[in-house]
C-alpha positions in Angstrom: 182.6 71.2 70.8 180.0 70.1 73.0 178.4 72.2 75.6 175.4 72.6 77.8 173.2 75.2 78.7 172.0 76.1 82.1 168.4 75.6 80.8 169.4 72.2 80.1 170.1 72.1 76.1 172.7 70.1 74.9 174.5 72.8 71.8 177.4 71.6 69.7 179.5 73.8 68.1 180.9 72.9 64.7 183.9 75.3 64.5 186.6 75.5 61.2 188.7 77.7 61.1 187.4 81.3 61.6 183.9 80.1 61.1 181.6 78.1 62.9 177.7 76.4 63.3 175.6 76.0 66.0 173.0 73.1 66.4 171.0 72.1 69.5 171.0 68.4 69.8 168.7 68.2 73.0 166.7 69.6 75.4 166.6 67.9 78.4 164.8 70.7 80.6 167.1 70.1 83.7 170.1 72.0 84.6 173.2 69.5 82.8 175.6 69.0 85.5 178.2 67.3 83.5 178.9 65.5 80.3 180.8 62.6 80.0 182.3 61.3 76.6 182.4 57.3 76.2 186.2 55.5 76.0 185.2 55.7 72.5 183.6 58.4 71.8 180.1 57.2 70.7 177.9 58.2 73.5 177.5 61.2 75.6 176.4 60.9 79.3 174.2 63.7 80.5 173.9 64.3 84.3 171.8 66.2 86.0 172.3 67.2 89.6 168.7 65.9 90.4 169.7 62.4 89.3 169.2 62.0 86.0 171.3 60.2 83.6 170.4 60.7 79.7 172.2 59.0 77.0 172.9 61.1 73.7 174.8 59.5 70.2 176.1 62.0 68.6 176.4 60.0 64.9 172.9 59.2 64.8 171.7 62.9 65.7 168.5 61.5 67.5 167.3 62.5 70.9 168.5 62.6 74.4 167.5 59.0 76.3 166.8 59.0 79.5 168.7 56.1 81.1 168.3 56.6 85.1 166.0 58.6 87.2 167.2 58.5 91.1 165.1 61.4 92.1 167.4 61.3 94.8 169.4 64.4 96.5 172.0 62.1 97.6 173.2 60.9 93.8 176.9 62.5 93.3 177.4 61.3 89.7 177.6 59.0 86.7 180.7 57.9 84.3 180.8 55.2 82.0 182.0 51.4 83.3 185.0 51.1 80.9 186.3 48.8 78.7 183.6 49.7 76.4 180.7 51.8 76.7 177.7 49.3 77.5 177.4 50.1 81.3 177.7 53.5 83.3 177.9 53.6 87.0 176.5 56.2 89.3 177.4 56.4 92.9 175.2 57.9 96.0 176.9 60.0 99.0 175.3 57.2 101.3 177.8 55.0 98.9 175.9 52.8 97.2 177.6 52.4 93.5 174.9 51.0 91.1 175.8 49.7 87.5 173.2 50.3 84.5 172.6 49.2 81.0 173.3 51.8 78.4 170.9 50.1 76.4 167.7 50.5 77.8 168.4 51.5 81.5 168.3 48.6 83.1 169.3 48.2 86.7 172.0 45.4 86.5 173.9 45.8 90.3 174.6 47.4 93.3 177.3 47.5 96.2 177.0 49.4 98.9 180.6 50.9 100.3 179.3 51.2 103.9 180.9 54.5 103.8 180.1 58.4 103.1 181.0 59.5 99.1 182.4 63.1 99.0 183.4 64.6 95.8 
């Protein structure tokens, strides 16, 4: 079970039966916003409601990457571009929908929707 903190900590709880364990995995020191799951379950978006989209493996245990800063009060969200998990997109309320490298966070496109994103 993964969950976040308000404080911005990324926990996952190991749970058997009636016991369980408790490891941090990352501190991102932003209020996590939501946490989105690759198709295949390799990588773990972390969005932030300031803009920020971090990238987190769970298999190889390392740190949090920070894949997109917007800095933007207008960002909505972030999923992954599916099949696969090598993109995300993230989308603007002005509706611009921009696709990024999961890689190393790397603008790749934009299209602009010419309309007003509401959740």
């Amino acid at each position: 079970l993964y969950f976040s903190a308000q404080e911005g900590i990324l926990i996952f709880y190991h749970i058997k039966e009636l016991q369980y364990e408790m490891k941090i995995c990352a501190d991102i020191s932003q209020p996590i916003s939501s946490l989105i799951f690759s198709p295949d379950y390799t990588s773990l978006l972390l969005v932030t409601d300031q803009g920020t989209v971090y990238s987190y493996k769970p298999a190889h245990s390392g740190e949090a990457v920070k894949l997109l800063d917007t800095s933007s009060s207008c960002f909505l969200g972030a999923d992954f571009l599916t099949p696969g998990s090598n993109y995300c997109v993230s989308v603007t309320i002005s509706g611009e929908v921009q696709v990024w490298s999961l890689e190393d966070g790397t603008f790749l496109s934009k299209l602009n929707l010419g309309i007003e994103v509401h959740v």
